[in-house]
C-alpha positions as CSV (number, residue, x, y, z in Angstrom):
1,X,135.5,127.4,-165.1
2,X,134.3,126.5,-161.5
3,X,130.5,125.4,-161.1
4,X,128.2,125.1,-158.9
5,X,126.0,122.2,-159.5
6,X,122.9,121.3,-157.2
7,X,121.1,118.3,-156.4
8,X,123.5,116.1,-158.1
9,X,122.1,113.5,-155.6
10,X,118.5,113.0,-154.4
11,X,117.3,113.1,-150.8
12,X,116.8,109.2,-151.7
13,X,119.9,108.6,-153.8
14,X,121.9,110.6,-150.9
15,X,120.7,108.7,-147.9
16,X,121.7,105.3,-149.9
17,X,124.7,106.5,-150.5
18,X,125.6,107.5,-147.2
19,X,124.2,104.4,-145.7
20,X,127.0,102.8,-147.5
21,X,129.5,104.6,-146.6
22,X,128.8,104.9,-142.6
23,X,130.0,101.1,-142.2
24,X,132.6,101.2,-145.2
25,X,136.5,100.5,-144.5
26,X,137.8,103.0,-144.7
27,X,141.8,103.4,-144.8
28,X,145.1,105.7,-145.2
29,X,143.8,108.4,-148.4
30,X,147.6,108.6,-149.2
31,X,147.2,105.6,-151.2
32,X,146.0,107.6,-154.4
33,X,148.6,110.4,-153.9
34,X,151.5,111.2,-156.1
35,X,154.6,111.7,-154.3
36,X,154.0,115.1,-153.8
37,X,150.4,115.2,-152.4
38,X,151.3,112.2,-150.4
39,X,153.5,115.1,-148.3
40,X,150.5,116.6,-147.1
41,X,147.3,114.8,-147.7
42,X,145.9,113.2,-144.5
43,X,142.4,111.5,-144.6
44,X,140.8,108.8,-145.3
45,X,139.6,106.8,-148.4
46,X,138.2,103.7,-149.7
47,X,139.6,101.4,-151.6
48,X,138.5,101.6,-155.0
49,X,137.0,98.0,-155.6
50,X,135.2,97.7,-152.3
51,X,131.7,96.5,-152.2
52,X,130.5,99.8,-150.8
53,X,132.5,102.1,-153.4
54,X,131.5,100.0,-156.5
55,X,127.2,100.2,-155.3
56,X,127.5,104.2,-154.1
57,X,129.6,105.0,-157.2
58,X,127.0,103.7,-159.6
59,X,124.4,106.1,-157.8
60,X,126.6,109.1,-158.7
61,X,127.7,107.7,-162.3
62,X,123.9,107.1,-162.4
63,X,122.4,110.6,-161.5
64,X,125.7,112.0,-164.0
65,X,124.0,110.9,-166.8
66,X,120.8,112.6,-166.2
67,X,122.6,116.0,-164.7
68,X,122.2,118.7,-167.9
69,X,123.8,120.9,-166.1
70,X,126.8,118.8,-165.8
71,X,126.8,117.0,-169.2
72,X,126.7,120.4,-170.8
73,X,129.8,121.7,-168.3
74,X,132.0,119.0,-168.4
75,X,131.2,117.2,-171.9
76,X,132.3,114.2,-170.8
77,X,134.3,111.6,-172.7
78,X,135.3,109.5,-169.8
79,X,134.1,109.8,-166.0
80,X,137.2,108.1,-163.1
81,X,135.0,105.7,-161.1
82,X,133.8,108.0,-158.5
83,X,136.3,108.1,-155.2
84,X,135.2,108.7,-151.7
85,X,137.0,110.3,-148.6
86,X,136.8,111.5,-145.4
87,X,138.1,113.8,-143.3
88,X,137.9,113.2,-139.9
89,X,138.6,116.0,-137.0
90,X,142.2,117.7,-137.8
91,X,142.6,115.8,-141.1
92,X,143.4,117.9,-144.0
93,X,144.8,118.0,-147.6
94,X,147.6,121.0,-148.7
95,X,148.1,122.8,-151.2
96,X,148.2,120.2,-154.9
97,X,147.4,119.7,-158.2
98,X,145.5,116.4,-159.3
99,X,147.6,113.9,-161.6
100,X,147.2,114.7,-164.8
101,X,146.7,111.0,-166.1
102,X,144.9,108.7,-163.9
103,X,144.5,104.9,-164.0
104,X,141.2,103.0,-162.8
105,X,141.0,99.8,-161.1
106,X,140.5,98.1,-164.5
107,X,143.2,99.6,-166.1
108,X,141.6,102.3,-168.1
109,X,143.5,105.4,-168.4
110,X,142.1,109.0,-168.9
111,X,143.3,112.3,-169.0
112,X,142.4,114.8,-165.8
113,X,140.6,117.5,-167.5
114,X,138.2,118.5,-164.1
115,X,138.2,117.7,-160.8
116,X,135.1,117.0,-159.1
117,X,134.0,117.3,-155.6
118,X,130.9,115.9,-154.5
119,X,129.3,116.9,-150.8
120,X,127.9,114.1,-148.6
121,X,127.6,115.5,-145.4
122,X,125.8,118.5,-144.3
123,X,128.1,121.5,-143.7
124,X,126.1,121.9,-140.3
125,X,127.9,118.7,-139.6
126,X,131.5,119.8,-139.3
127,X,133.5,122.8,-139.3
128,X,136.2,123.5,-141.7
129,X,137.1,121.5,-144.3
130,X,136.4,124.1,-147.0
131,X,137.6,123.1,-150.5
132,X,140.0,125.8,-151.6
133,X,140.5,126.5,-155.4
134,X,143.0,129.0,-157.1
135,X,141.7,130.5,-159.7
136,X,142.5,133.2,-162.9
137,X,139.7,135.1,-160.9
138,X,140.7,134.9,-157.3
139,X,140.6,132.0,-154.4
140,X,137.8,130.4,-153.9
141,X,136.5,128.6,-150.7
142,X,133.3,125.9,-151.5
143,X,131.2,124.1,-148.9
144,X,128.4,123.3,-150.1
145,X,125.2,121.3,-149.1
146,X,125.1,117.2,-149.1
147,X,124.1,116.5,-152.8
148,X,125.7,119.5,-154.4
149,X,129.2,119.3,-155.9
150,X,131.5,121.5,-157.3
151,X,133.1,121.1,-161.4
152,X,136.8,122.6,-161.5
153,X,139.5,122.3,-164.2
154,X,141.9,120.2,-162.8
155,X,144.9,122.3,-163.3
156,X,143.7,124.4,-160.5
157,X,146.1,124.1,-157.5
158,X,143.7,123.4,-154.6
159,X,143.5,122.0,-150.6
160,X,141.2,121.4,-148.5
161,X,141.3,122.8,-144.8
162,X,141.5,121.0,-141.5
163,X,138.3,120.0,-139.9
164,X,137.9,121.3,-136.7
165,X,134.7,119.8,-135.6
166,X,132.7,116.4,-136.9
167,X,133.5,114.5,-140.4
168,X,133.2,115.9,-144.1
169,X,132.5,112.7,-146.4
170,X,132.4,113.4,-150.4
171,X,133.0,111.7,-153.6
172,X,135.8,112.7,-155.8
173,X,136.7,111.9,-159.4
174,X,137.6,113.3,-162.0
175,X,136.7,114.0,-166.3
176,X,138.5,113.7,-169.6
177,X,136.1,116.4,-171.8
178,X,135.6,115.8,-175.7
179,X,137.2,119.2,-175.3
180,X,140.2,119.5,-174.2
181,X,140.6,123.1,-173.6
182,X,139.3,124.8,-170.9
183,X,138.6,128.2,-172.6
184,X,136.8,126.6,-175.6
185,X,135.1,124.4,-173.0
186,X,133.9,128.1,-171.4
187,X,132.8,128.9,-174.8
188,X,130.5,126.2,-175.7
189,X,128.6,125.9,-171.9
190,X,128.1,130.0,-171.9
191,X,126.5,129.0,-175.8
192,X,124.7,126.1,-174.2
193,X,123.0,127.4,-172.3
194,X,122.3,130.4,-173.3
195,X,120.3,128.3,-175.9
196,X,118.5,126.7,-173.6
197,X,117.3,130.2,-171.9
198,X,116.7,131.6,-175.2
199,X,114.4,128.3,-176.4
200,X,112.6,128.4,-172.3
201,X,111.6,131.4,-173.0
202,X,111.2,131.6,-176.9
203,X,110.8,128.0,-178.1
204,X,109.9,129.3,-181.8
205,X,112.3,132.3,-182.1
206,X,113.6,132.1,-185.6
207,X,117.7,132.1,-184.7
208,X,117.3,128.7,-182.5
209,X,118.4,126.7,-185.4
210,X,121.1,128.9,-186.7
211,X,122.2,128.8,-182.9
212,X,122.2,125.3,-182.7
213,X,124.0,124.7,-185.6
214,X,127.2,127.0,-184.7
215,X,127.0,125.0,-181.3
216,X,127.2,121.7,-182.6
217,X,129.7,122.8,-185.2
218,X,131.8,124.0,-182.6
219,X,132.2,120.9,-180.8
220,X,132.5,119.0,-184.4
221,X,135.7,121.6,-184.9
222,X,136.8,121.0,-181.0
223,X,135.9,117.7,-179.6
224,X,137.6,114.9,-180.0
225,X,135.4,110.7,-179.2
């Protein structure tokens, strides 16, 4: 499942972050890679327990845990302490696939279940840097505007193109689901929400219970705390 999910960030919450970030030091990105992204990832990052990455990684773990869109998506488990990155004119990241097990600064462990990319700086700002998923359903190219970020399983092999003009900042981290599986993951968000259409516009149809219940019992048979 890829997804689109808007106003992750506020105009408020957005300007804070990127006023942290515009003075942040930044360094070499390759010093998350695995060997073989290392080959071809070039950009920039900041180190995870900087000042500036600890206060604007709070805002995004922040407006996470209000997101519905994104809470009914991802079912989170565990949430990577967000990462940022930048890509500065002809910086670019080839073709990879994210580590399957990733370790924090405190030494917390989870398992890479989705990748997530969150925009920071208007795509009026720069050309290129289009984030480039392969998919069951095709290849997809996402740029989308500051605040808005996109949810992918993180099996998907992905890059993101050179920059040919200006800088593209985002966060990145990544989710271990209560459900592991992608497919069953599919399942329960299409359910989701289709609940949540069918109570907007219904709130006292008589199958919202019976609905409810096959939803939560589906995450009792497939999630795992």
């Amino acid at each position: 499942m890829l997804l689109h999910i808007p106003n992750v960030l506020a105009s408020e919450e957005l300007l804070q972050c990127r006023e942290l970030l515009a003075d942040a030091p930044w360094t070499d990105g390759r010093i998350t890679a695995g060997y073989q992204s290392a080959k071809v990832k070039e950009n920039l990052q900041l180190q995870q327990d900087c000042d500036a990455a600890r206060r604007a990684g709070s805002l995004v773990l922040a407006a996470l845990e209000h997101n519905d869109l994104f809470i009914s998506a991802a079912l989170p488990r565990r949430v990577f302490p967000p990462l940022f990155n930048k890509y500065a004119t002809g910086m670019s990241f080839g073709a990879h696939v994210d580590n399957a097990i990733r370790t924090a600064s405190n030494g917390r462990r989870i398992r890479t279940d989705l990748s997530a990319t969150l925009f920071l700086t208007p795509p009026e700002d720069y050309d290129g840097g289009e984030l480039v998923i392969e998919e069951t359903y095709g290849v997809q190219r996402v740029k989308l505007p500051a605040g808005d970020m996109v949810l992918y399983p993180a099996t998907s092999l992905h890059r993101v193109e050179p920059v040919t003009r200006g800088a593209r900042v985002a966060s990145f981290f990544w989710i271990q689901s209560m459900v592991k599986d992608d497919h069953e993951r599919q399942l329960l968000f299409d359910l989701d929400r289709a609940v949540v259409e069918l109570g907007s516009d219904h709130p006292d149809h008589r199958v919202l219970p019976k609905l409810t219940a096959v939803y939560h019992n589906l995450v009792r048979k497939w999630g795992e705390v």
